[in-house]
C-alpha positions as CSV (number, residue, x, y, z in Angstrom):
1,X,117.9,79.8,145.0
2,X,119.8,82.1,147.3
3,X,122.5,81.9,144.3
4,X,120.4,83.4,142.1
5,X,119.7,86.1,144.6
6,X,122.5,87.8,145.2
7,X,124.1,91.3,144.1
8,X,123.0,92.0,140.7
9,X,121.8,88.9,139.8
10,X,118.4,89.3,140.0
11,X,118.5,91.9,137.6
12,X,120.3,90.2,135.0
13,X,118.4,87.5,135.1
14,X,115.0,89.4,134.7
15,X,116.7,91.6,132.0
16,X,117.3,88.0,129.9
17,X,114.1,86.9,130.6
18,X,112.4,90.2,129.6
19,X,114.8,89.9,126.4
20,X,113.5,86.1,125.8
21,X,109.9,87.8,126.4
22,X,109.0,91.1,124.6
23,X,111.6,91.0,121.9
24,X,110.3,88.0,119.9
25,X,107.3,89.6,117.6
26,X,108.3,93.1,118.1
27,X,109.3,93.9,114.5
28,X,107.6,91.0,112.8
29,X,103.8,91.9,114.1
30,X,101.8,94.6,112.3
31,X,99.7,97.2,113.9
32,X,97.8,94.8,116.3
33,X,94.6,96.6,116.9
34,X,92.6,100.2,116.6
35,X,94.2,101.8,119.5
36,X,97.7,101.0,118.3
37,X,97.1,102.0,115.1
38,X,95.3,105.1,116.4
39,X,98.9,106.1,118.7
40,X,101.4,105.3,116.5
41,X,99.6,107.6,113.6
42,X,99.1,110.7,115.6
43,X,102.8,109.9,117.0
44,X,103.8,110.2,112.9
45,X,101.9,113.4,112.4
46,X,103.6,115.1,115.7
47,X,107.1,114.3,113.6
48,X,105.5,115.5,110.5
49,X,104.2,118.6,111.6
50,X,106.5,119.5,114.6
51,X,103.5,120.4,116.5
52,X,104.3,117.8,120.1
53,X,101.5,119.9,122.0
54,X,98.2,118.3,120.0
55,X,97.2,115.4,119.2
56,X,96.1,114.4,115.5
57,X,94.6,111.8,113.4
58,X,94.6,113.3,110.2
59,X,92.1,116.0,110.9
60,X,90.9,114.5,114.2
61,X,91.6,115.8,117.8
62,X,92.3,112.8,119.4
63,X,91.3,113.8,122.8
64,X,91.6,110.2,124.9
65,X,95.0,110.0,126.2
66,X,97.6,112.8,127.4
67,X,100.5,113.3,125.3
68,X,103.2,111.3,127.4
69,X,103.3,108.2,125.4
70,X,103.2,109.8,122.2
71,X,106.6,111.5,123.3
72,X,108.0,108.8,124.3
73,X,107.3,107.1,121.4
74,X,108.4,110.2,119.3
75,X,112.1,110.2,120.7
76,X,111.9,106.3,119.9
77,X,111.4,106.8,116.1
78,X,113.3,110.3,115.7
79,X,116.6,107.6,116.9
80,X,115.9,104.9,115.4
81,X,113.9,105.3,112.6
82,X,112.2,107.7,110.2
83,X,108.5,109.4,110.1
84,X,108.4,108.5,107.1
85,X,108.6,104.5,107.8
86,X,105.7,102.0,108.4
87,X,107.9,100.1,110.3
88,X,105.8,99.3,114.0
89,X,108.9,98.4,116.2
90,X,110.5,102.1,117.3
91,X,106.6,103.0,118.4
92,X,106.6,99.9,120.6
93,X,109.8,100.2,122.1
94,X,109.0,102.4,124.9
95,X,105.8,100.1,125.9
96,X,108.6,96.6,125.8
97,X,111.3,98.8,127.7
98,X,108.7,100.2,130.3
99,X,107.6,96.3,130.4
100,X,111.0,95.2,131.7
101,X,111.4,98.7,134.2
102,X,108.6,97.6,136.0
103,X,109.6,94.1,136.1
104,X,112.7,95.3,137.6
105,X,111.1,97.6,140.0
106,X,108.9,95.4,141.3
107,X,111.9,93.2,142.4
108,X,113.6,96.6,143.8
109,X,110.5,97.1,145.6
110,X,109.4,93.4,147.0
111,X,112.9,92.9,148.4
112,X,111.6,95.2,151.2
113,X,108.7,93.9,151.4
114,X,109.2,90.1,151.1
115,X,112.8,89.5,150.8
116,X,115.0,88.6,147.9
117,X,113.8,85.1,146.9
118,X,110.0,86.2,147.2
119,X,110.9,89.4,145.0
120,X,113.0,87.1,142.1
121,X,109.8,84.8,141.8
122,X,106.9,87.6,142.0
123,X,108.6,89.5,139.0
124,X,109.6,86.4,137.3
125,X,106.1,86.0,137.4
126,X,104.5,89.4,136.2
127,X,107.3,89.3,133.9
128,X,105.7,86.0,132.7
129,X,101.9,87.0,132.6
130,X,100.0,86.9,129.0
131,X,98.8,90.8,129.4
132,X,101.9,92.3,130.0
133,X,103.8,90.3,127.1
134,X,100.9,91.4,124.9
135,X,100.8,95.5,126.1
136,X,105.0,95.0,125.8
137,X,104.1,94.4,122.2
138,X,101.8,96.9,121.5
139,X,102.7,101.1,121.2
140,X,100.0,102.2,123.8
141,X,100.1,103.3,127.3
142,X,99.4,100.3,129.2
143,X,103.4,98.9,129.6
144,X,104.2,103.0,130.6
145,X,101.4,103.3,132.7
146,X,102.7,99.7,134.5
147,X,106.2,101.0,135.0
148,X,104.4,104.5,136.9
149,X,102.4,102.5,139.0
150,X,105.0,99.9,140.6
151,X,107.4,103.2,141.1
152,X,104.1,105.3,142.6
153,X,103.1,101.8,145.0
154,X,106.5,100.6,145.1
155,X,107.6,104.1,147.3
156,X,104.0,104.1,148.9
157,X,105.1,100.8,150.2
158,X,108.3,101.7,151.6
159,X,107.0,104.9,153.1
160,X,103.9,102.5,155.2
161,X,106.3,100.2,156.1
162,X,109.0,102.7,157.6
163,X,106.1,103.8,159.5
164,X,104.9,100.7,160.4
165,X,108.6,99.9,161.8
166,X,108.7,97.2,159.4
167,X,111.7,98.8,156.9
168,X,114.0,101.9,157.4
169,X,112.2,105.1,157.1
170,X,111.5,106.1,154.4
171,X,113.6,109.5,152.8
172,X,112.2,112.4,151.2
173,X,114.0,110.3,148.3
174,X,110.9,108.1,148.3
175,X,108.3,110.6,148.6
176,X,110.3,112.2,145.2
177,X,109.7,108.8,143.0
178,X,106.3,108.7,144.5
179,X,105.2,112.1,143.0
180,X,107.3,112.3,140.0
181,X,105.6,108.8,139.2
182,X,102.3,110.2,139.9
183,X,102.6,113.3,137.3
184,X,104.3,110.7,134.9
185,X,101.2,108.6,135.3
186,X,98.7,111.6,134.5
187,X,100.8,112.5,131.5
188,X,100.4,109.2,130.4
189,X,96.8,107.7,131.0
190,X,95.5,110.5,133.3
191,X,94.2,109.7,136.7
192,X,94.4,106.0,136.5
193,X,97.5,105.5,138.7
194,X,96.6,108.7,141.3
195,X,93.4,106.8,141.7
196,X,94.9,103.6,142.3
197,X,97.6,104.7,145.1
198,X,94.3,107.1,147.2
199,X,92.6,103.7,147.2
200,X,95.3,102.1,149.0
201,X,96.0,104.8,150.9
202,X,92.0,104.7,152.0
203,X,92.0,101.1,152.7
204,X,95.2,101.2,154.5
205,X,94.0,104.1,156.7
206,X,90.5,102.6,157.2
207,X,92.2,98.9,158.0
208,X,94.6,100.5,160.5
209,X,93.1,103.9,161.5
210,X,96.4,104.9,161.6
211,X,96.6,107.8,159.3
212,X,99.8,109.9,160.5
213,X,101.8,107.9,158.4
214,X,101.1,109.7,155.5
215,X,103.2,112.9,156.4
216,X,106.2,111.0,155.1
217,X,104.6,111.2,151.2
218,X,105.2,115.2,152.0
219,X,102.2,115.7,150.3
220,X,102.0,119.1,149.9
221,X,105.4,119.5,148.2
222,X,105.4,116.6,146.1
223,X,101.6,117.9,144.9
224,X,104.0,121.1,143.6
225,X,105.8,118.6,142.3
226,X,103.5,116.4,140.4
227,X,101.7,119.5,139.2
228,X,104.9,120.7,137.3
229,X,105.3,117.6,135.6
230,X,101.8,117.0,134.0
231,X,100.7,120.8,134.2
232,X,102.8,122.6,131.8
233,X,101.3,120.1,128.8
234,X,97.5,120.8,129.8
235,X,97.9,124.5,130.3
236,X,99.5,124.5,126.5
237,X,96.8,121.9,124.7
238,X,94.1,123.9,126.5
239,X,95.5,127.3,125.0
240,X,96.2,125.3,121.7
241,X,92.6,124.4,121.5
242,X,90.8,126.6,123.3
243,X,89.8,124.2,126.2
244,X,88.1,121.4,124.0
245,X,90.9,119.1,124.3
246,X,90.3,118.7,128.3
247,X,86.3,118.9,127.4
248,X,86.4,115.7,124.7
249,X,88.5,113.9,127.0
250,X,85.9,114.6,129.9
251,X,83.0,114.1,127.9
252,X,83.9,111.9,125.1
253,X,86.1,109.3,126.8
254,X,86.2,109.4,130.5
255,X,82.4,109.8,131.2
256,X,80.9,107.5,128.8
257,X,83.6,104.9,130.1
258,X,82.4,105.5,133.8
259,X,78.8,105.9,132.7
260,X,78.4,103.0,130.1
261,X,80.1,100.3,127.7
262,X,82.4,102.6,125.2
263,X,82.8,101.3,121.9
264,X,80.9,97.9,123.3
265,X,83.6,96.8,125.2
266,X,81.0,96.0,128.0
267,X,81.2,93.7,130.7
268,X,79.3,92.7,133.9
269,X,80.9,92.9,137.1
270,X,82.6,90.0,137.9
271,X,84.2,89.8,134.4
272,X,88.2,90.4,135.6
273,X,87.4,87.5,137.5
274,X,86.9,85.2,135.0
275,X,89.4,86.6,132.8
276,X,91.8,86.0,135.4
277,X,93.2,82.9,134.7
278,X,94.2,83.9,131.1
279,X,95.0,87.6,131.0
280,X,97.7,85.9,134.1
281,X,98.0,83.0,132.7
282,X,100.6,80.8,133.1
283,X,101.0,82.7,136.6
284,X,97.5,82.0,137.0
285,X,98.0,78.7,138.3
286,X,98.9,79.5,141.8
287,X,96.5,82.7,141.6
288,X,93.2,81.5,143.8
289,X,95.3,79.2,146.5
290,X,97.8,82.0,146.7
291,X,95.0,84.9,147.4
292,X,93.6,82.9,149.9
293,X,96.9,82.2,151.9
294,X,97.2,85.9,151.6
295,X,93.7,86.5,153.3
296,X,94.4,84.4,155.9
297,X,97.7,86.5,157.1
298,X,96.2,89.8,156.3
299,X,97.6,91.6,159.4
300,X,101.2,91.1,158.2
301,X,101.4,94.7,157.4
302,X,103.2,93.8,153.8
303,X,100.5,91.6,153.0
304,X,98.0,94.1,153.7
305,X,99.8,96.9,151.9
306,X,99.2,94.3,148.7
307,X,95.8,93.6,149.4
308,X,95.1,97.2,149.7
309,X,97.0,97.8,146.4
310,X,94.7,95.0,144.6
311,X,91.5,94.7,146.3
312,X,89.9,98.3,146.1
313,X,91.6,99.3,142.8
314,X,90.2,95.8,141.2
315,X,86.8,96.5,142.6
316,X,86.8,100.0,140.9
317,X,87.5,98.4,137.5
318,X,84.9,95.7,137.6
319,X,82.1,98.6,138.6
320,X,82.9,100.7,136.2
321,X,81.0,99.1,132.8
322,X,83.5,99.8,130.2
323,X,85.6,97.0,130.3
324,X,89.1,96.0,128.9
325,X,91.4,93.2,129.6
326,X,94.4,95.4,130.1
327,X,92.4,97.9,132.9
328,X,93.4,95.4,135.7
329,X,97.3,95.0,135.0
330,X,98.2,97.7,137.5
331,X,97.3,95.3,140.0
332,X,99.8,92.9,138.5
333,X,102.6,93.3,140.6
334,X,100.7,92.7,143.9
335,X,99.2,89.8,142.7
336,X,102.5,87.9,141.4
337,X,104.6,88.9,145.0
338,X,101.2,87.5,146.8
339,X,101.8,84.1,144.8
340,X,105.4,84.2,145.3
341,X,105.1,84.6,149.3
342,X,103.0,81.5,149.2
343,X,105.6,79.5,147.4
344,X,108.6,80.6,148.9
345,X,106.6,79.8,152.4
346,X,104.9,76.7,151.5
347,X,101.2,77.9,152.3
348,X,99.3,75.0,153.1
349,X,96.3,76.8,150.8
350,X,98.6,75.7,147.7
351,X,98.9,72.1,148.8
352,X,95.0,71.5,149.0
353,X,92.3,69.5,147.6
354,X,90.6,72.8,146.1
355,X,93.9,74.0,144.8
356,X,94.7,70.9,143.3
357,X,91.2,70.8,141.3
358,X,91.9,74.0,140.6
359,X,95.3,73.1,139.1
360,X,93.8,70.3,137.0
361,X,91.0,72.7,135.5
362,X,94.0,75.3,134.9
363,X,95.4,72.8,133.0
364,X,92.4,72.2,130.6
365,X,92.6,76.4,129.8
366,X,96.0,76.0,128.9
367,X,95.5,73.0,126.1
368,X,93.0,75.4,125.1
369,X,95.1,78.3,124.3
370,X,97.4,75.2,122.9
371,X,94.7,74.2,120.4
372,X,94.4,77.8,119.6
373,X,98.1,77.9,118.1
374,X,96.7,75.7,115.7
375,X,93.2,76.5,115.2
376,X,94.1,80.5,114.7
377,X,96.3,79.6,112.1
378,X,94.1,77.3,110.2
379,X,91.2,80.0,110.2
380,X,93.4,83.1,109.2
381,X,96.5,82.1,107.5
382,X,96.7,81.1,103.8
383,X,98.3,77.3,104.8
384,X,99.1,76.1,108.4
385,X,102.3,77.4,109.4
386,X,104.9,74.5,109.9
387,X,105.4,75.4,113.4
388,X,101.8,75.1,114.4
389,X,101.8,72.4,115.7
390,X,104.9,71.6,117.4
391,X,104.4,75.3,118.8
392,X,101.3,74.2,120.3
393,X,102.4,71.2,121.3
394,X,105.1,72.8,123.2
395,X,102.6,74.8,124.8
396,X,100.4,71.9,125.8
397,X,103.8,70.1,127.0
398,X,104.8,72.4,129.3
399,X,101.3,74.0,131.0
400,X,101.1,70.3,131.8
401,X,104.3,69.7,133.6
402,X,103.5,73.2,135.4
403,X,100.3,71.4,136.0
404,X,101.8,68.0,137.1
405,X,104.5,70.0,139.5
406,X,101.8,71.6,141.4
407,X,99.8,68.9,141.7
408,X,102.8,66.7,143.0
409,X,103.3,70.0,145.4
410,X,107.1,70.6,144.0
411,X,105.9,74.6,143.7
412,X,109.4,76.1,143.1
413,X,110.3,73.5,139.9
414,X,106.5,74.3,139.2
415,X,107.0,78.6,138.6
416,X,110.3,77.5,136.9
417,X,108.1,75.1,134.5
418,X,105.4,78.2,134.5
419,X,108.5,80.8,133.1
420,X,109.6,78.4,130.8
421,X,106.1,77.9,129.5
422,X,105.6,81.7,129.2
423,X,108.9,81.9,127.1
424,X,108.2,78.7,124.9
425,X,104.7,79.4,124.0
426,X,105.2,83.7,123.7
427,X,108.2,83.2,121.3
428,X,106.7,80.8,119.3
429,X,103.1,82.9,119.3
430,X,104.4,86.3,118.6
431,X,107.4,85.3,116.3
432,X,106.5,82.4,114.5
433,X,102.1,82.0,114.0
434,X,100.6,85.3,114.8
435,X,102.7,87.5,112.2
436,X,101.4,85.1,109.9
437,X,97.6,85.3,110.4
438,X,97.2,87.7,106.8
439,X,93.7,87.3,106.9
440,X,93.6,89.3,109.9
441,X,96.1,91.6,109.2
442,X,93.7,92.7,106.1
443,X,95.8,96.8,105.7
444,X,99.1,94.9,105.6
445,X,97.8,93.3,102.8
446,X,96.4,96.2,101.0
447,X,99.2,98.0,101.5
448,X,101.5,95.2,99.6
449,X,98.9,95.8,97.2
450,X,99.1,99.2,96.8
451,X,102.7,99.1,96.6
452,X,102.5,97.0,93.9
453,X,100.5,99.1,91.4
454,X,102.2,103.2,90.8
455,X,99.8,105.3,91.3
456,X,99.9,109.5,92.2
457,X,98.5,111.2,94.5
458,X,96.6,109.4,97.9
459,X,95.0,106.2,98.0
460,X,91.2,106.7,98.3
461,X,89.1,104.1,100.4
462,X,85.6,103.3,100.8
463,X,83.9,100.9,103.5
464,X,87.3,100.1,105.2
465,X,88.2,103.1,107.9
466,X,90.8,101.1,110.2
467,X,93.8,103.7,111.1
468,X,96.3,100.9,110.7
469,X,95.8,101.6,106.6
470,X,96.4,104.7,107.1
471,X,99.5,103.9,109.0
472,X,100.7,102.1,106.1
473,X,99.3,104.5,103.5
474,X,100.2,107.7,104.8
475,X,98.7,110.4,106.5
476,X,96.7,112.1,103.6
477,X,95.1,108.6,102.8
478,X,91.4,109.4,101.8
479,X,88.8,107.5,104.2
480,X,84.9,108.5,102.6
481,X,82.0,106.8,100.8
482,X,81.9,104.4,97.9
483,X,80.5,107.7,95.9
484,X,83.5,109.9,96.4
485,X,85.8,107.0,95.4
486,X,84.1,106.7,92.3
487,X,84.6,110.5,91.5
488,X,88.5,110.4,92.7
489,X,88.6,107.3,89.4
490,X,88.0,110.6,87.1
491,X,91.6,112.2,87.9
492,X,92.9,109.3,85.5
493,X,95.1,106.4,85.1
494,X,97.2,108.0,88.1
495,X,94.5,107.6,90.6
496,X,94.0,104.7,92.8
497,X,91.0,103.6,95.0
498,X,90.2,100.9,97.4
499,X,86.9,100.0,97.8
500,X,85.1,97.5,100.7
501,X,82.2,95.3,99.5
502,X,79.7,96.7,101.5
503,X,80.3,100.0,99.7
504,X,80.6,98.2,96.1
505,X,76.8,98.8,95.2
506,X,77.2,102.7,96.1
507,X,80.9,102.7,94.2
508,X,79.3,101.5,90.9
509,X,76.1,103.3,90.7
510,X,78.0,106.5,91.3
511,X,80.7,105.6,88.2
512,X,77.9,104.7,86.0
513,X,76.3,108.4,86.8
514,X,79.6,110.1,86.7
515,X,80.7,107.8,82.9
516,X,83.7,106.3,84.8
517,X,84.3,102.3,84.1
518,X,86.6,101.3,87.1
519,X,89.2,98.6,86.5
520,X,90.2,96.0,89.1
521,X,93.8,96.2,89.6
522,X,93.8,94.2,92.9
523,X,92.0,91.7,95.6
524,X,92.0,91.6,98.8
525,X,90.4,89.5,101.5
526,X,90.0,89.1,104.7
527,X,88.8,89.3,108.5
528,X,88.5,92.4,110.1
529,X,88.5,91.3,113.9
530,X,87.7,94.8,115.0
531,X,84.5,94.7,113.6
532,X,83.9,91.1,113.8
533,X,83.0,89.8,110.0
534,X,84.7,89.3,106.8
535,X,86.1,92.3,104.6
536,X,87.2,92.2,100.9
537,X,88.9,95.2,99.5
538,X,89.2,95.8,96.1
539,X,91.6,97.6,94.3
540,X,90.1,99.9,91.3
541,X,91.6,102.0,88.4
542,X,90.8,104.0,85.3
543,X,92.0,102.3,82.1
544,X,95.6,103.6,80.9
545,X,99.1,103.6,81.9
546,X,99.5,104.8,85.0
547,X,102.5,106.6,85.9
């Protein structure tokens, strides 16, 4: 191990395994749900328009994130692609390279805290976990928002140890990445990340009453200097829109997720628990023995600098109601060095009879995500991929001998077995089965369709309003009712329509009204997972020779 430790080693070997990781899927998955969709359009219409101070879909102020990802994701396209291309990968490069920044940093960071071995492992491991690999592959905030946090708690860290006499003192280098990560994180998801590091900072100051430590985060300059990074943006949508964009975000997202279940992503306290071991998963294996080592030594001061980074901030996410698998990965990084320490140091906890039942029934959840390989395919794909089921018995072959290694307490060839698993079962997943699912991927499909059959003008649609269409259709795609379709038929052979069955009925008593007889030119079916139930999109013309 001490090998793979030394100089730059570490960091080449997370780089590879972050390659192995987030690359596999990137460019063959489509738009992989609403949010995405929502992001990578408005990101197309800041290109379009030129305008990089509001934030559009189609008409829509989309007032629930600041602007910082959509720049990011901006530059991405305007050098390596074109506006004008439905192709997903340049918007999700900044969320997979912001994935493997805070992998690195979080070995930069542990070093300090842990040493070299216990840094390797812990980012091996949040490298590794199911979440991350899934937000790496997805154009949204969560991956930026990751890599803002472990720079924000890494430097927090440093700074309470220096003071603690545990590290050098910290510089007023450190303070620097501390604030400039903090207005980085409020550009990007707001006051998530701020929220996060005064929570460790309270239980830290309660758990110690030791307080005076805090002069070394130079508060009062780096507040100057986190207020220039996020200020400029908000002073210039506020102008731009005359204060509503600050109001809808207020009022329209951030209230209604503190105050109840948005969009009915709900969720009883208690629920991050139980999603644990999958959202971590294959890390999850030595999560619960790991946490309660941890407990047990929670005077070590770098112990309680995690716990203080993962318990308050994890409590605040399963009070609040709206709930989202994704809300907890800030805690991430703490959580994977806390398992590493108690591998590297042979806790006892991991060795026990609870652990060990808790490594057999860790073992039953990963041959269910094994049969899912199979099962997801069968449900969504037009045939059963030939790699469906050696994919998933791969999966099933190596949770098991992650499985088997703890259980025979080898723990170090057990997180090796656990990184293989995570880069055996991920490349297979988001390469080879998921961007075959076309029954769930039902505007990839209508887009094919579209493409297919010339038409002038925009595509209306009626009954199907999910932005990834209008991703692949284009920004002046025509979302309404199935009574508007009918009347866009009367523009003539050129014109083009989509309609969804549950707005068939309406579509065809309108064209009877208005003397239109609409032609199929196209089926389409599928599942639209958003919304939970079968969709079939059909395609409708005039008759004549379109152009």
């Amino acid at each position: 191990m001490e090998r793979l430790t030394g100089g730059i080693r570490p960091y080449l070997l997370l780089s590879l395994l972050s390659v192995f990781l987030y690359l596999p899927g990137l460019v063959a998955l489509p738009p992989m749900d609403r949010d995405e969709s929502r992001f990578i359009q408005a990101t197309r219409q800041m290109l379009e328009t030129g305008d990089y101070v509001r934030i559009q879909f189609q008409q829509e102020m989309r007032a629930k994130k600041p602007v910082g990802a959509y720049w990011l994701q901006a530059a991405s396209v305007s050098l390596f692609s074109d506006k004008a291309s439905t192709s997903v990968w340049p918007y999700r490069l900044p969320s997979a390279l912001s994935a493997w920044a805070a992998v690195l940093m979080t070995f930069a960071f542990g070093q300090y805290l842990f040493g070299r071995q216990v840094a390797l492992l812990g980012a091996a491991l949040l490298a590794s976990s199911l979440i991350l690999v899934s937000e790496a592959h997805q154009a949204k905030t969560d991956a930026i928002m990751l890599a803002c946090a472990v720079a924000a708690q890494g430097a927090l860290a440093r700074i309470y140890l220096g003071a603690r006499g545990q590290a050098a003192t910290a510089g007023p280098l450190v303070a620097l990445v501390f604030w400039v990560a903090i207005g980085a994180s409020i550009l990007v998801k707001g006051p998530v990340i701020p929220a996060i590091s005064i929570l460790t900072i309270l239980a830290l100051g309660f758990a110690d009453r030791q307080w005076a430590w805090l002069v070394g985060l130079r508060p009062f300059t780096g507040l100057i200097v986190a207020a220039s990074i996020a200020a400029p943006w908000f002073v210039a949508i506020s102008n731009a829109t005359g204060g509503a964009f600050v109001g809808e975000a207020v009022k329209g997202d951030l209230l209604p997720k503190l105050l109840g279940a948005q969009e009915s992503h709900g969720g009883w306290p208690g629920t991050y628990l139980a999603l644990a071991a999958v959202i971590l998963w294959p890390g999850s294996l030595l999560l619960w023995p790991s946490l309660t080592a941890a407990w047990k030594v929670r005077l070590r001061p770098e112990i309680r600098f995690c716990l203080a980074w993962i318990i308050p901030a994890w409590v605040m996410f399963e009070i609040v109601p709206t709930k989202l698998p994704h809300y907890v990965l800030p805690t991430f990084p703490a959580l994977a060095l806390l398992m590493a320490v108690a591998v590297v140091g042979r806790a006892p906890d991991l060795l026990s009879k609870p652990a060990k039942v808790w490594y057999g029934l860790w073992c039953l959840i990963g041959l269910v995500l094994a049969a899912a390989v199979v099962i997801a395919p069968h449900q969504f794909a037009p045939a059963l991929p030939v790699m469906s089921i050696p994919s998933a018995l791969l999966v099933a072959g190596t949770a098991l001998a992650a499985g088997w290694l703890a259980f025979r307490e080898r723990m170090r060839p057990a997180v090796m077995a656990l990184v293989l698993t995570a880069v055996t079962s991920f490349q297979v997943v988001f390469e080879g089965v998921l961007p075959g699912l076309d029954y769930l991927f039902v505007s990839r499909q209508a887009a094919a369709l579209v493409a297919e059959r010339p038409h002038r003008g925009a595509v209306v649609v009626a009954g199907y309003a999910e932005p990834s269409l209008v991703f692949y259709l284009g920004t002046d795609t025509v979302l309404t009712s199935g009574e508007n379709a009918a009347r866009h038929l009367t523009n003539g052979p050129a014109a083009l329509t989509l309609v969804a069955d549950r707005e068939e009925e309406t579509f065809f008593a309108a064209a009877a009204r208005i003397g239109v007889k609409p032609v199929v030119v196209g089926v389409v079916k599928g599942f639209n997972y958003s919304r939970g139930r079968k969709v079939t999109l059909t395609a409708y013309a005039v008759e004549g020779k379109a152009p």
